[in-house]
N, C-alpha and C positions, 0 to 999 in steps of 0.2 A: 656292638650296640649301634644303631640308627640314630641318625641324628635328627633335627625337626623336621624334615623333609621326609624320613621316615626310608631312608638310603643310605645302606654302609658308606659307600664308596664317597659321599661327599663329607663324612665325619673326617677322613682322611686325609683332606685336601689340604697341605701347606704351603706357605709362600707366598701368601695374599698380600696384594700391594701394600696393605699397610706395615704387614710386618719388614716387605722390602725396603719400603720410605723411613722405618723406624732405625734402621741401621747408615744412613744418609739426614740425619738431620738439615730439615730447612733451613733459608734464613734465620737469623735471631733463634738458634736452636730448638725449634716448633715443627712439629710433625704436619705435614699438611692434610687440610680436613676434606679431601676431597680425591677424587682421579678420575678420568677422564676412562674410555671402556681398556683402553688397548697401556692403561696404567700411567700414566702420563701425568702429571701436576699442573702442567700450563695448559689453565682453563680461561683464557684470556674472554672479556667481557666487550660486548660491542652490541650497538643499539642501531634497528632497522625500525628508521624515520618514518619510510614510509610505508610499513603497515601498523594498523589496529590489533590493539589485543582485543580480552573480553568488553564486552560492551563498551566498545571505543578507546580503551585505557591506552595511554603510553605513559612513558616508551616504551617499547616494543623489546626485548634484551635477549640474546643468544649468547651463552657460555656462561658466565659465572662467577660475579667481579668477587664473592666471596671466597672463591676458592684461594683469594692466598693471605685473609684475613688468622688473626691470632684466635684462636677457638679451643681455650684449655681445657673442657669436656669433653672432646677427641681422645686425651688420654684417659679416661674411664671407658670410652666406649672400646679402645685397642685393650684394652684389659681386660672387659668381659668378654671379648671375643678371644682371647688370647685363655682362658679359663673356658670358657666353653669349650673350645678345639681342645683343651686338653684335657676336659672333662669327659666330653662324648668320641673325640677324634682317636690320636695315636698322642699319646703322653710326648709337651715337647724336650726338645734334645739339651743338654746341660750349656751349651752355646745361648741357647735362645731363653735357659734361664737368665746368664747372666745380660743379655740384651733386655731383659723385662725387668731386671735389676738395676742395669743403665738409666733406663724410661723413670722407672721410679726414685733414683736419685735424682734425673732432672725436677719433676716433678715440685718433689720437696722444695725446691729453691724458685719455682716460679708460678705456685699457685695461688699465693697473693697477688700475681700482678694482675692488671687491667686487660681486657678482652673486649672481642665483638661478640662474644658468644655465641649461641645456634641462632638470634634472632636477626642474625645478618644487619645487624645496622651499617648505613651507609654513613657516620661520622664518626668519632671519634670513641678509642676505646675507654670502657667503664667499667667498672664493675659491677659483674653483677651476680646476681644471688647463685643465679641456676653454678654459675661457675665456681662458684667456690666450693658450694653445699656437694656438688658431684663428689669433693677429694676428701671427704673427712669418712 
């Protein structure tokens, strides 16, 4: 079966960074929401002074100071994709059940906490809806 791409060969594909990062928990045991092309997590954030963004805006920012923010809607999105691959791909391996069994124990114990969720805030973490409504 083809998957959206409408291509066997990439239904097949395992081993994607996140399922990598998923058996290495972060910091504060948090999958990180991000990776860099060559798979990499340190997406460090630095600001060039001196250029202009769109119509004048600064700062100006290269890299990604979210990339090492708390984002507990990451784990709904490793799971639909962890369901999809195994829906369209190659059914996965009794290993990586029990890794999607792991995921979801943590889960359970830290979906009430506070987050920056997807809308990248730059202050402190909240609560907020999008994050909690993803786990139920």
């Amino acid at each position: 079966m083809a998957n959206i791409t409408g291509k066997q060969e990439h239904s097949n594909v395992r081993d994607p960074p996140a399922m990598r990062a998923a058996t290495g928990y972060m910091p504060e045991g948090n999958l990180p929401i991000m990776f860099a092309i060559r798979g990499k997590t340190d997406i460090p954030e630095s600001e060039l002074s001196h250029l202009d963004g769109y119509r004048g805006s600064k700062p100006v920012r290269i890299g990604n100071g979210a990339a090492f923010h708390k984002q507990l809607d990451i784990y709904r999105e490793l799971m639909n994709g962890i369901y999809l691959a195994n829906k369209f791909g190659k059914p996965i391996s009794y290993d990586e059940w029990i890794l999607v069994r792991e995921i979801t124990d943590h889960v359970c114990t830290i979906w009430r906490e506070e987050d920056m969720s997807i809308w990248e805030v730059r202050n402190e973490k909240q609560n907020f809806f999008y994050s909690k409504i993803i786990h139920v």
